[in-house]
N, C-alpha and C positions, 0 to 999 in steps of 0.2 A: 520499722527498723528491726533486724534480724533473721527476719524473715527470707528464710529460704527459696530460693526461685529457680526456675530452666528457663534459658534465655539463648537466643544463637546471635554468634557474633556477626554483624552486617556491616563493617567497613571501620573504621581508623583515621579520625581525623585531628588532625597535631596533638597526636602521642595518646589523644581519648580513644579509648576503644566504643563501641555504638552497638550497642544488643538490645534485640528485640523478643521481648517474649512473648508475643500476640503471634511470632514464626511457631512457637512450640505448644500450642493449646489446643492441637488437633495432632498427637502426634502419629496416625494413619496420612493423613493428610500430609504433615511433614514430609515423613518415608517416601510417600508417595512424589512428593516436589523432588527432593533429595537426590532420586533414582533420575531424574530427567535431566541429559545431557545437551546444551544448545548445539545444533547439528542433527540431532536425532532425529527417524523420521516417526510421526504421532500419528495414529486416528482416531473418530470418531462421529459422533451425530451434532448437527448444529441444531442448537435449542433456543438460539432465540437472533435474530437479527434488527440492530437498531440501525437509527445513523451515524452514528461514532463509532460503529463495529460490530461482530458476528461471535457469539458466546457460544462455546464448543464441549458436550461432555464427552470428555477423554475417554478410552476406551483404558480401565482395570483402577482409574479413579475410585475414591470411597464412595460407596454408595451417599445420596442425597446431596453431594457437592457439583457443582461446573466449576471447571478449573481452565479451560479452553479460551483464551481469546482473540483474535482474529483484527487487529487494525484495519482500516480503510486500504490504506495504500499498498498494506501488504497482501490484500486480495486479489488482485488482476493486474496485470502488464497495461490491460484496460482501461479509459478515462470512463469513467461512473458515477452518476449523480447520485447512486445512492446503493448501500451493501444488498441491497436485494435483488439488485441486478447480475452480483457475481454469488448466491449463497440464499439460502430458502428452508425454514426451518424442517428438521427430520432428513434433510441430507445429510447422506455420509462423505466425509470428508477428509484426504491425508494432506498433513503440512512439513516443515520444517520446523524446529522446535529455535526460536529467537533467544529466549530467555525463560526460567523459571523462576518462578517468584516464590517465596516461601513466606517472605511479609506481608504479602495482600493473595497470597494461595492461589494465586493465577499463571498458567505456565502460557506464553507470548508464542504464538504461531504466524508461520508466514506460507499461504498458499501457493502465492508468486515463487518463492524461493526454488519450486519443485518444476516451475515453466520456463520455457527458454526464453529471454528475452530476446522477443522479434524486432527491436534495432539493430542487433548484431549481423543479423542477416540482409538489415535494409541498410546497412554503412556504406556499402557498392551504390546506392545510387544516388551520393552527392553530385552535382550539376546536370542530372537528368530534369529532362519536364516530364510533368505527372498531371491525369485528371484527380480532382479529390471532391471531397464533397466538405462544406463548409458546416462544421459541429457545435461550433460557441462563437460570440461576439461577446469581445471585451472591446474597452477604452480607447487601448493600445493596437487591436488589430484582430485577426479572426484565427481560430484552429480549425483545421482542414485536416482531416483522416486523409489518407492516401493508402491504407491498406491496414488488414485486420490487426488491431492494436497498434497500429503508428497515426499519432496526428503531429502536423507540423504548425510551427506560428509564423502566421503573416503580419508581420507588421502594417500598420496602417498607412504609413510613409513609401511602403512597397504598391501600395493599391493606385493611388492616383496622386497626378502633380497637383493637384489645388486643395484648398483646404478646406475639411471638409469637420462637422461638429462628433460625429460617430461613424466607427467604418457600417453602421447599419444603413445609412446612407447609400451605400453602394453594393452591398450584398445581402444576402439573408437566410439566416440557416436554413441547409439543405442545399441550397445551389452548388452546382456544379462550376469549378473555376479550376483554371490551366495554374500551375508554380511549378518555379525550377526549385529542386534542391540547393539551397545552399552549403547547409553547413548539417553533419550527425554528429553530434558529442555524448558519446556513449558514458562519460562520466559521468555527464549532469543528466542522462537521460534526455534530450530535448533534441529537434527536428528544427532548426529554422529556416526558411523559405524566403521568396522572393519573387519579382514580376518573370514570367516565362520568359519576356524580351531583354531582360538584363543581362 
């Protein structure tokens, strides 16, 4: 009790103000979070790649920190079983800065942000037919790439009239199969599909 402290304020909730001083016990580190604007564009070397995400040393960082971190789905436009496929430690890398964190000293980057989503360009070819190639089975039905970074979902109901326990039953990754476009919903990001003959 009395004890004097530095502490930054983190948010306001019914009338309590919320400060954190685990923000200010580095205060290089601070400065350094402080100065980075969500928007801005970041670089650096990737140092370390898991599967929950891609650890990034920012380039003018304080020495001996990573402050860099890279989501899953903020890496590629891509469907990816795993961060290594889009990112490989000792690359250099430029993002879009998402968030900077000064409570957990991690500033949130997004690779994707700086690529153009290749839906926008494939919205023209709703009720075209397409060859694709068959990339995942689930439950519900298969994903079908039809061009670099676009996969589309078939439902299993779209595959055949009788009923069947798995659409593995009737296809199998990598095959090659005919689908009309049905539908691009660029808001939800998603492709759905249907039989060519529909």
């Amino acid at each position: 009790m009395g004890q004097q402290i530095e502490a930054e304020e983190i948010g306001c909730w019914r009338g309590q103000l919320n400060l954190s001083a685990r923000a200010c016990e580095n205060p290089e580190l601070r400065a350094f979070l402080v100065a980075i604007q969500p928007g801005q564009i970041v670089s650096g070397a990737v140092s370390g790649v898991h599967n929950f995400g891609v650890f990034v040393h920012l380039d003018g960082e304080p020495q001996g920190l990573c402050t860099g971190f890279i989501r899953v789905p903020d890496l590629t436009w891509d469907r990816i079983n795993h961060p290594s496929e889009a990112a490989e430690a000792g690359q250099r890398i430029t993002g879009e800065v998402i968030m900077s964190e000064t409570r957990n000293g991690q500033v949130a980057i997004s690779l994707k942000a700086l690529l153009e989503d290749p839906l926008v360009r494939f919205a023209d070819q709703t009720a075209h037919v397409l060859n694709g190639t068959v990339t995942k089975i689930v439950p519900f039905g298969v994903f079908v790439r039809l061009a670099p970074g676009i996969e589309g979902l078939l439902h299993v109901s779209e595959m055949t009239d009788s009923p069947v326990e798995s659409p593995d039953q009737l296809v199998s990754e990598g095959d090659q199969i005919t689908v009309r476009v049905a539908e691009v919903d660029l808001q939800r990001h998603r492709v759905r599909l249907c039989a060519h003959d529909s």
